[in-house]
C-alpha positions in Angstrom: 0.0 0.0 0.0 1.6 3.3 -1.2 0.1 6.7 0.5 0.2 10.2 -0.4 -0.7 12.6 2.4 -4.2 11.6 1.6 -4.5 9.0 -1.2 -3.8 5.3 -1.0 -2.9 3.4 -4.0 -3.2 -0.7 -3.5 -1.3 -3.3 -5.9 -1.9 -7.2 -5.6 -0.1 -10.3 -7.1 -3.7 -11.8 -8.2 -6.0 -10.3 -10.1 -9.1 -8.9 -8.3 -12.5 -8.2 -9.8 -13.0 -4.0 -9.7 -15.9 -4.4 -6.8 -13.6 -6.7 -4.9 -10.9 -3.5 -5.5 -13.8 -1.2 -4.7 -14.7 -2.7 -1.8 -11.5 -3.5 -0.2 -11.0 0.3 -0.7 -13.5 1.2 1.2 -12.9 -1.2 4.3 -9.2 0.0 4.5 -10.3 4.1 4.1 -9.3 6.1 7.1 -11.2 9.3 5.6 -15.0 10.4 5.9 -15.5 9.9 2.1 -14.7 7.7 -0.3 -14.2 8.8 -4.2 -13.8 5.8 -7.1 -13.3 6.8 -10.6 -11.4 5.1 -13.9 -8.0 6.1 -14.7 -9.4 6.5 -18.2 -12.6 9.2 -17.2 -12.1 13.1 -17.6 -14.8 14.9 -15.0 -14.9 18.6 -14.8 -13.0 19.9 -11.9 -16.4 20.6 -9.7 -17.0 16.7 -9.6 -16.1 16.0 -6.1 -17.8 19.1 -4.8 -21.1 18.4 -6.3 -21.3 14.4 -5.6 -19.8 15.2 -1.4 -22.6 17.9 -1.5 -25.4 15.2 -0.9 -23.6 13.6 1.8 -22.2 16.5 3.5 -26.5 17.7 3.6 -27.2 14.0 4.7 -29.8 13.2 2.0 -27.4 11.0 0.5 -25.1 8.3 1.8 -24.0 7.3 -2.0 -23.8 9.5 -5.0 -23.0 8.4 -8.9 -22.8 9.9 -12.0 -24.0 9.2 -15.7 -21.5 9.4 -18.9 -22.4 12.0 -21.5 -19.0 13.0 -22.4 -15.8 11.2 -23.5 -12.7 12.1 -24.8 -10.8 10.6 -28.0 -7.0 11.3 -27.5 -6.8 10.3 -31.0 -8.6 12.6 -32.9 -8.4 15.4 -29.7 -12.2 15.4 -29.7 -15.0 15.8 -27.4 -17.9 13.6 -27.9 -21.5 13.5 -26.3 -23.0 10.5 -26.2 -27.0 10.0 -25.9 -27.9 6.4 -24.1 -31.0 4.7 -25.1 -32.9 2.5 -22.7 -32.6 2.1 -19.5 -28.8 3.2 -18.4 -28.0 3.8 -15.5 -25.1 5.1 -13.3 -21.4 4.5 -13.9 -19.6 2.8 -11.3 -16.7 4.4 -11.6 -18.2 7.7 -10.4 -19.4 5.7 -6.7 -18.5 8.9 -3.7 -19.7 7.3 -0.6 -19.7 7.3 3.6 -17.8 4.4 4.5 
């Protein structure tokens, strides 16, 4: 387990589904929130504010987000992307109480 002032990176010899990573982060958290997101997302840089929000109010104890935008380093582009059906939120935006 590495740690920087406030963020704990974990590395194991077998390979882990991501909600058995998830939810060893959360056992081993020492903070009042937990944030998850994919190294591969891009958020605008009032994510964390809005999704603590919630909790901070206590009408929450677990936020999520949906995708509408994504990024193509290739081509430098933006795109936004419409979901049909029943979608719901992306696990990789999970901020929660532990």
């Amino acid at each position: 387990m590495l740690f920087f002032h406030y963020l704990c990176a974990l590395w194991h010899r077998v390979r882990l589904s991501i909600g058995a990573k998830r939810n060893e982060a959360v056992q081993r958290t020492r903070g009042e929130y937990v944030v998850h997101w994919d190294d591969d997302d891009w958020f605008r840089e009032r994510r964390i504010t809005e999704q603590v929000a919630p909790l901070i109010r206590g009408e929450a104890d677990i936020t999520a987000l949906e995708h509408h935008l994504y990024y193509y380093l290739l081509e430098n582009q933006f795109y936004v992307v419409t979901r049909v059906g029943d979608w719901g939120p992306h696990f990789g935006t999970l901020v929660c109480v532990p």
